[in-house]
N, C-alpha and C positions, 0 to 999 in steps of 0.2 A: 360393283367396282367397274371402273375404264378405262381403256386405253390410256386414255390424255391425259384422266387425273393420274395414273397408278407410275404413268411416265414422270410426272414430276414428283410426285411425293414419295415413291418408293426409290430413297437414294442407296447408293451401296452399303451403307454401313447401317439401312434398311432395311436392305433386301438380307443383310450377314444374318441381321439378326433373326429373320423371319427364318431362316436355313437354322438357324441354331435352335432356334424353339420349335421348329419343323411345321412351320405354315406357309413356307417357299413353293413347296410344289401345290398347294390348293390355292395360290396368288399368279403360281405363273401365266396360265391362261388369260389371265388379265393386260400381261406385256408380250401376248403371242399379237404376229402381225393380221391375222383372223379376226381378234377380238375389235366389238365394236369402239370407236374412236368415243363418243360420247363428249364431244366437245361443242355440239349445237342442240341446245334445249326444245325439246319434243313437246306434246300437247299436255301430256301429265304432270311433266317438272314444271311450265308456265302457268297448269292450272293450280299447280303447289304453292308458288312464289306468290302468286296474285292473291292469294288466299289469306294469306299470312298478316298478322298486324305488329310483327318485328323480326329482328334477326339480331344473329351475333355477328360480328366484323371485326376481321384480327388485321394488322397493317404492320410493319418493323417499321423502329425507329432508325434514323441515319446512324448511330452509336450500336444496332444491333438487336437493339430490347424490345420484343413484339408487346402488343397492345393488344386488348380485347376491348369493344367496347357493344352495348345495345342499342340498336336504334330501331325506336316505335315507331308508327303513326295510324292512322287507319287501314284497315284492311284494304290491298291493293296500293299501298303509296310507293313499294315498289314494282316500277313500272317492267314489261316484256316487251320491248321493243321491235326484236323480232328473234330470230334463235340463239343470236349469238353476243345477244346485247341486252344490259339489263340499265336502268337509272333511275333516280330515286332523287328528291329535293330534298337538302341538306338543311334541316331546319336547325335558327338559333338558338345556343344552349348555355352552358356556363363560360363560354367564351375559352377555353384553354388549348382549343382547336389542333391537338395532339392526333387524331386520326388524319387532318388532312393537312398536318404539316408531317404527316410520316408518308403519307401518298403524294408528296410534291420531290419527295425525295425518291423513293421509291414505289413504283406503282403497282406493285404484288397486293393483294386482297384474298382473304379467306373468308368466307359470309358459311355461317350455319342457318340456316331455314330449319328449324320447331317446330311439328305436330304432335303434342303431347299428349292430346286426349284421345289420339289413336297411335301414339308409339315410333310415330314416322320423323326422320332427319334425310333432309338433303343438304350435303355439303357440296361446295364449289371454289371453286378457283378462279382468277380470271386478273386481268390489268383494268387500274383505273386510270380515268382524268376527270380533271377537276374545269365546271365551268361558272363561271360566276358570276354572281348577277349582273355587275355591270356591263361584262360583255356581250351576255346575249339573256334579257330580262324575258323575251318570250320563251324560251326554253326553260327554263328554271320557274315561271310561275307557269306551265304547261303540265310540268309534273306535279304542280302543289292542289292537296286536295279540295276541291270547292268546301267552304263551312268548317276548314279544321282549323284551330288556334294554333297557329304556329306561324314564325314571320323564318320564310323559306331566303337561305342566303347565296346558296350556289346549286350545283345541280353535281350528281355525282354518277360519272358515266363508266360502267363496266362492260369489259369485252370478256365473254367467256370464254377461259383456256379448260376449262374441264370440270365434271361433276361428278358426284357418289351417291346413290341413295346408302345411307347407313342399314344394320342391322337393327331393330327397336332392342336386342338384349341393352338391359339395365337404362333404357330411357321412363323415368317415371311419369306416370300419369297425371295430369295436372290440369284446370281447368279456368278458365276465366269469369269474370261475372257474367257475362256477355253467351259467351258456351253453356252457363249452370243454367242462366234462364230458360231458354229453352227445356232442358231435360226436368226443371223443376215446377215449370210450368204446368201441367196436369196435376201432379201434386198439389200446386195450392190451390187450384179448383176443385179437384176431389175435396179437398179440407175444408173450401168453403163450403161446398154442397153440405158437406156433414153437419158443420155448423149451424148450418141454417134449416136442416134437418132436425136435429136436434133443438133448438128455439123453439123451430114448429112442438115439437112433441111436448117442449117443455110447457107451452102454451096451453096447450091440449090440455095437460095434467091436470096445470093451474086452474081453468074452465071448471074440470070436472070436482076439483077440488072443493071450490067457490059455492 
């Protein structure tokens, strides 16, 4: 936990309840003037972010009503601009552009960053704005990835107000095609070897049989 996030997300009727359930005082160090601010992203959190081939993104509506939604691309499509800055090409989708008509109104952003094959979340916080394409086309296709199918429309620029690494309790393990390869990779070479170890032998048999 941090400073900067635990200052805005820990509201009073936050903090009651944490006192009620009796996790107030293992939270208070977090809002002591000591603890670190953690509101500019270190070498770990950007090698986190860079890694990543999606995230969650929550935004409020102007009526109230928050929004979740995921957005993919290739590992790395969002960009660490430098600590306190994150962006990312906002590629074309089913058009009903509900996340960035909730950030033209309000520009509050929640982004979950997912390492599931090892248990890990960083959460953050931070204000958006929105640029787009016509206005500044080098920037928006700056951030689009060379070779990926995707027709990039604006560019979506975050200032970081503050971050969390989570706890992994109850984050399940999960793995992509992309992640299985690798680990499954010796496997079907062992299986091939056997295979063709087996031929061989089977060969042999037939020879001797013959």
């Amino acid at each position: 936990m941090a400073r900067a996030f635990s200052k805005i997300a820990f509201t009073d009727t936050v903090r009651a309840l944490q006192a009620k359930h009796g996790s107030a005082g293992a939270y208070a160090k977090f809002l002591a003037p000591e603890a670190p601010p953690n509101d500019s992203l270190g070498e770990a959190e950007a090698a986190f972010i860079r890694a990543r081939d999606g995230f969650y993104q929550a935004t409020v509506s102007e009526t109230g009503w928050p929004y979740v939604q995921f957005r993919g691309g290739p590992p790395g499509f969002m960009h660490v601009l430098d600590e306190k800055t994150l962006a990312y090409a906002d590629f074309r989708g089913n058009r009903q552009y509900l996340s960035v008509g909730n950030l033209l109104g309000n520009g509050r952003i929640a982004l979950f960053f997912m390492d599931y094959p090892n248990k890990r979340r960083l959460k953050l916080l931070g204000q958006a704005s929105i640029v787009e394409m016509e206005d500044h086309a080098d920037l928006v296709n700056s951030l689009h990835t060379p070779g990926y199918e995707a027709k990039p429309e604006r560019a979506m620029i975050i200032s970081v107000a503050g971050y969390d690494w989570n706890c992994p309790q109850h984050i399940p393990q999960r793995y992509t095609l992309e992640e299985m390869a690798s680990t499954l990779s010796p496997i079907r070479e062992e299986l091939a070897a056997l295979r063709r170890e087996n031929a061989d032998l089977k060969e042999k048999l037939e020879a001797k049989g013959g």
